[in-house]
N, C-alpha and C positions, 0 to 999 in steps of 0.2 A: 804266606803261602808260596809252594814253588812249585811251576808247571814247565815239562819238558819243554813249550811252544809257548811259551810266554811275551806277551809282545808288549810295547810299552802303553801306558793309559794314557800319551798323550797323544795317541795316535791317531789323525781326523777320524771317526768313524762314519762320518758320513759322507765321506770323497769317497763318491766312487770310482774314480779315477786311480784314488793311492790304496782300494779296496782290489782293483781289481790287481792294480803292479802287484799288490802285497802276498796276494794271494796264488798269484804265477809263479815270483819269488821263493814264498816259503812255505805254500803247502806241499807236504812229507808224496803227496800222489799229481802232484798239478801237472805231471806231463804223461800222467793214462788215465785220470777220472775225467778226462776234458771228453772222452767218448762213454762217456756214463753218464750225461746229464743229461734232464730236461727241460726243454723250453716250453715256457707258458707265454701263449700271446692272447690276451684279451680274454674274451668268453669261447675261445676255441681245446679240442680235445689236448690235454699233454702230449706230447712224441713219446714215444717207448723207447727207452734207453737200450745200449747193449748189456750185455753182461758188466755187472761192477768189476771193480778190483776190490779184491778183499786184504784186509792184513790183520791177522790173528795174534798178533807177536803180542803180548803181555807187556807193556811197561812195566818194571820194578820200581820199588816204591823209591822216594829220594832219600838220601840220608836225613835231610830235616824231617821228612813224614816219619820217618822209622821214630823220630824222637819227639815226634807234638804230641802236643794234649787235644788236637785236632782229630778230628775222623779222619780217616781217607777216603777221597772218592774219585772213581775211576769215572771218567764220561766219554763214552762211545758213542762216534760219531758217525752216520749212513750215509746224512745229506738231506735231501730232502726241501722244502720251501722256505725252513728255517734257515738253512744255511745258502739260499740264494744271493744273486745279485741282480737287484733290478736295473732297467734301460734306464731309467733316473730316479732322483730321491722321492719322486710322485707316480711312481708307473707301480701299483698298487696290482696290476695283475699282467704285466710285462718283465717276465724274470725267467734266469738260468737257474733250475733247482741245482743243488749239489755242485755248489761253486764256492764256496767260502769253505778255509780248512778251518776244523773243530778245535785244533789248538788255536788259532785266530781268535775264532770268536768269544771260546773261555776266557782268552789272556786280556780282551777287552772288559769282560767286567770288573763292575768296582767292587769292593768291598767282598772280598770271596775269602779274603784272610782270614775274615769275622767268621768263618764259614766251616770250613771246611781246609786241608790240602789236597789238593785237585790235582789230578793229571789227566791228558787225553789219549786217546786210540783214535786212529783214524780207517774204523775199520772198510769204511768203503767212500764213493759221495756220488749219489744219485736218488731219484725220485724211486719213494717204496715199492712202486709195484715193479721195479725191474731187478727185483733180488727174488731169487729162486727159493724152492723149496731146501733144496742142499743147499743154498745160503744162511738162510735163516738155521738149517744144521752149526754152521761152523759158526754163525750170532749166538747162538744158545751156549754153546760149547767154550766160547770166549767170555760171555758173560760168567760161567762159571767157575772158569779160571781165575777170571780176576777176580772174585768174589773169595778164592784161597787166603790173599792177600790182602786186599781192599774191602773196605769195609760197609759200602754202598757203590750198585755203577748206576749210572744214568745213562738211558741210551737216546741219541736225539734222531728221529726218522721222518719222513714224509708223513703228513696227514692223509694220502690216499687209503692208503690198506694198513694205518697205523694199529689200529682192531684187528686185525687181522697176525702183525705179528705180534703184538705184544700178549697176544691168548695164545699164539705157541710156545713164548718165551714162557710164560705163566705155566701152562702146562708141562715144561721142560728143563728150566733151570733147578737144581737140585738143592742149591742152596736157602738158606732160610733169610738171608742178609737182604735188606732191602732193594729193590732194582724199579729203577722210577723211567717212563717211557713218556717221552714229549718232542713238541716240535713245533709248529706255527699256523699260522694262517696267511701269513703276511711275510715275505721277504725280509732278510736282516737289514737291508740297506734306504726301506724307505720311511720316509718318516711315517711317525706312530705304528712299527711295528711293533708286534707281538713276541718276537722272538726272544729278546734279550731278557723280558721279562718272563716269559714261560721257563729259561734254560736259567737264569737266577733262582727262581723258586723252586724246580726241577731238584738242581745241587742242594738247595736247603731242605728239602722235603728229605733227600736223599740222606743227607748228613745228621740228620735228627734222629734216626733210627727209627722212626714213628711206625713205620710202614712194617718192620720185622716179623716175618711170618706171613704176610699179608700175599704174597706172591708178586705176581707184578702189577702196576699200579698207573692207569694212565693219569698224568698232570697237565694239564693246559688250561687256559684261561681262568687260574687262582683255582681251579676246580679239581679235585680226587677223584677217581674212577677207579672203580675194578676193570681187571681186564677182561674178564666174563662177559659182562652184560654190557660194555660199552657199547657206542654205536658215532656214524659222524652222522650229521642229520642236515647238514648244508654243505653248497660249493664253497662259499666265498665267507660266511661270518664267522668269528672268534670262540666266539661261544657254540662252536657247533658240534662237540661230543657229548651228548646225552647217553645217562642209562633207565633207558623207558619203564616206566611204571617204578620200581624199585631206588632210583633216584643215585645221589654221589654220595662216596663215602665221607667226603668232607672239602673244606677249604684252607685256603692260606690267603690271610689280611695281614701284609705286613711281617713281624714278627709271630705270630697268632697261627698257629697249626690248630686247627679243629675238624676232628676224625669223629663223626654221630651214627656208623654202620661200619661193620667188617667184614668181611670173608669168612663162611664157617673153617677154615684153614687156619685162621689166625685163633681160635679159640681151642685147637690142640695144643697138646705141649709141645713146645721147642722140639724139632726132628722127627716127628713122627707123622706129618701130615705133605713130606714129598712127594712129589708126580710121581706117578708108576712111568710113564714114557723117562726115562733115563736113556739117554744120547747114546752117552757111551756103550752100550749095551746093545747095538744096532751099527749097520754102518750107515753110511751119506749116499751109498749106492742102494740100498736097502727102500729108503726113504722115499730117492728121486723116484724109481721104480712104480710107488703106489701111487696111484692115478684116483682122484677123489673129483665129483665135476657136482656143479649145479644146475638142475634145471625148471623155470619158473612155470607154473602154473598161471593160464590166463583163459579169458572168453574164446572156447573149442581150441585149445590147445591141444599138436600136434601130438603124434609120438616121435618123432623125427629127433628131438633133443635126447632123448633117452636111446634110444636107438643108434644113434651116431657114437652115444658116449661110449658104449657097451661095445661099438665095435672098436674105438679110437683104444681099448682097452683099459677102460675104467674098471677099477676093483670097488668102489661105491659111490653112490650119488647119493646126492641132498636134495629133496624136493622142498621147492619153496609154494606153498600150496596156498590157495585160495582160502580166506576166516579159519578155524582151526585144521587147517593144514590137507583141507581137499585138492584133487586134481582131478582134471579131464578123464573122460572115460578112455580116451587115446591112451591116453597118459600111464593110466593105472593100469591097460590092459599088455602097454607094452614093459610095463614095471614087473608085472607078474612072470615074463618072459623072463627076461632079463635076473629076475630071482632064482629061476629054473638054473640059469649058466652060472649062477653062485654070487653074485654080485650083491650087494647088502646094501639097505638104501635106510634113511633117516629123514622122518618127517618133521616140516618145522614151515610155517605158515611166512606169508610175506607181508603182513600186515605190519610189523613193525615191533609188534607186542603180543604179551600173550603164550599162553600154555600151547601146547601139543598133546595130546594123552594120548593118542592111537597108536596102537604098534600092529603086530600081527607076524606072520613068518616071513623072515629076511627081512624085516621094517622093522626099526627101534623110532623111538617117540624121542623127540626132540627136544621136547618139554619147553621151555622158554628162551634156549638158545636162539639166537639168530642164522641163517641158510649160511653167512660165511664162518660162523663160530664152529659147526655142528661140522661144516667141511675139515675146520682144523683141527678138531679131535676126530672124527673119522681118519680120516688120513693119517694120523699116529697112531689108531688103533687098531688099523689093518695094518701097517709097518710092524707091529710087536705082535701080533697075531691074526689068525685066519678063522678063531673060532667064535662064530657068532655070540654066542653065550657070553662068555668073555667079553666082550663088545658093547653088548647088552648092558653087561653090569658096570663098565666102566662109564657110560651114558647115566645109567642111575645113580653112578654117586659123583665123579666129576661131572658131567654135563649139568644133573639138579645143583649141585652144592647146597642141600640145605641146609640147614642147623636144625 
């Protein structure tokens, strides 16, 4: 296998000492993703990074990829907890997210020849939640690039709002080629992390083609996930992406890919069941523009949330409502307002699980999406139009997905 950033396997990977030289050294962004990280100290909140750096630029394939009997696969890196450095080989929640470069950590595993040919992108390195909405534009947009040419990407992200982009990426990438989205729990650098073995099975899931059609597909802890119904459901443990009630699409034991549910996506023919949100077809100014907010539903909950959004100029909010998807009287009455000035709202309960069926004028039903799911298809779907109906219907058939 041959990777632009290939580093050699004898290389201590658990000094963190010659992790950190290594990484100052030769990662492609180490002298401006150093203001894009986050630091994790203990049971305290992440810092909010700045603005990442992005780099779009496509790697071309190598001349050996052009001639293997190997997949190719492209793996896009953001940053995130996966590619941390912790304070030592034991400080298990003392780390710099989006410190280690993505060609690094690839070029450290073993047995990738068996695999796949790999190469990396370094499209950014910081913790998920500091990549914007026109970021996550020009992610979707790169993902599809590489996807002309390569034949699976993997993109490795923060576990914060990992849910969050990989249902835009899902909703957005045009191609049919598999695109496999993972990350960690746990820092690369301390012992018994998660990482190396999530971004191992990540390239293998990728490289198998298993996934094709599938859209995108979260993988972490040996476990399949659609990106619809995922969800993370802890701070701190491994196994903390669940998809409530409806369950995983599968796992990977080793050699052993076992996929026991699909996407109704994947049971159309090849090309005919792409996202309507197509990138291209919109700008990145278009995008930032539409203001989508959520507001929780609780015991005599204000109107003050809605009311603020509406002024901050939100084009739709998401109510996350009380059992199927009630809210306060405040709430509702300043909802009704707020539907007067045009603004289109989408109900969907905060219980965790569970249906929505109410609609009503200016309200579409949420149906089983989650408050931040329902925000990333609203949000795209007042970007490509203003017409409620329209809106409506795109909830009914991507928000349900059903078969």
């Amino acid at each position: 296998m041959k990777s632009n950033n290939r580093i050699s396997k004898h290389f201590a990977l658990w000094s963190t000492a010659a992790l950190t030289a290594l990484t100052l050294s030769l990662s492609p962004i180490a002298s401006t993703a150093s203001a894009a990280t986050v630091v994790v100290q203990g049971t305290t909140s992440p810092v909010q990074s700045t603005a990442p750096i992005r780099n779009t630029t496509i790697p071309p394939l190598t001349e050996t990829a052009k001639t293997s009997e190997l997949p190719n696969v492209l793996v896009i890196g953001t940053g995130g907890t996966i590619a941390g450095q912790s304070t030592d080989e034991t400080s298990f929640t003392s780390y710099r997210a989006g410190s280690l470069a993505i060609g690094d950590m690839v070029g450290s595993l073993p047995n990738l020849d068996k695999l796949a040919e790999v190469n990396t992108l370094q499209f950014g390195n910081s913790g998920s939640s500091a990549y914007t909405i026109p970021d996550l534009y020009d992610l979707s947009m790169s993902v599809d690039k590489a996807l002309e040419t390569y034949d699976s990407v993997v993109v490795t992200t923060g576990t914060d709002t990992m849910e969050e982009i990989a249902y835009f990426l899902d909703l957005t990438v045009q191609s049919d080629k598999p695109v496999i989205i993972t990350g960690s729990m746990r820092p690369w650098t301390v012992i018994g992390s998660d990482a190396q073995a999530n971004l191992f099975n990540a390239i293998k899931l990728a490289a198998s083609g298993r996934t094709t059609s599938f859209g995108t597909v979260l993988m972490l802890n040996d476990t399949l996930h659609s990106a619809r119904g995922v969800t993370k459901t802890n701070a701190y443990r491994t196994d903390t992406f669940e998809t409530p009630v409806l369950g995983a699409l599968g796992y990977i034991d080793g050699d052993n890919i076992r996929i026991y549910r699909a996407p109704a996506r994947a049971m159309k023919p090849e090309g005919t069941a792409k996202p309507v949100f197509d990138l291209s077809k919109i700008s990145k100014e278009k995008l930032a523009d539409t203001k989508v907010e959520i507001a929780i539903s609780y015991q005599q909950a204000g109107a003050g949330a809605i009311s603020g959004f509406v002024a901050n100029g939100a084009k739709g909010i998401v109510t996350s409502g009380t059992g199927a998807g009630g809210i306060s009287s405040a709430m509702s009455a300043e909802r009704r307002t707020a539907i007067e000035e045009g603004v289109v709202f989408v109900t969907t309960t905060r219980t965790g699980s569970g249906s929505v069926y109410s609609g009503g004028e200016g309200i579409i039903s949420g149906d089983n999406l989650s408050p931040q799911h329902a925000r990333i298809l609203l949000l795209l779907s007042l970007a490509f139009t203003d017409d409620f109906d329209t809106i409506k219907g795109w909830f009914e058939t991507y928000g349900k997905s059903e078969v």
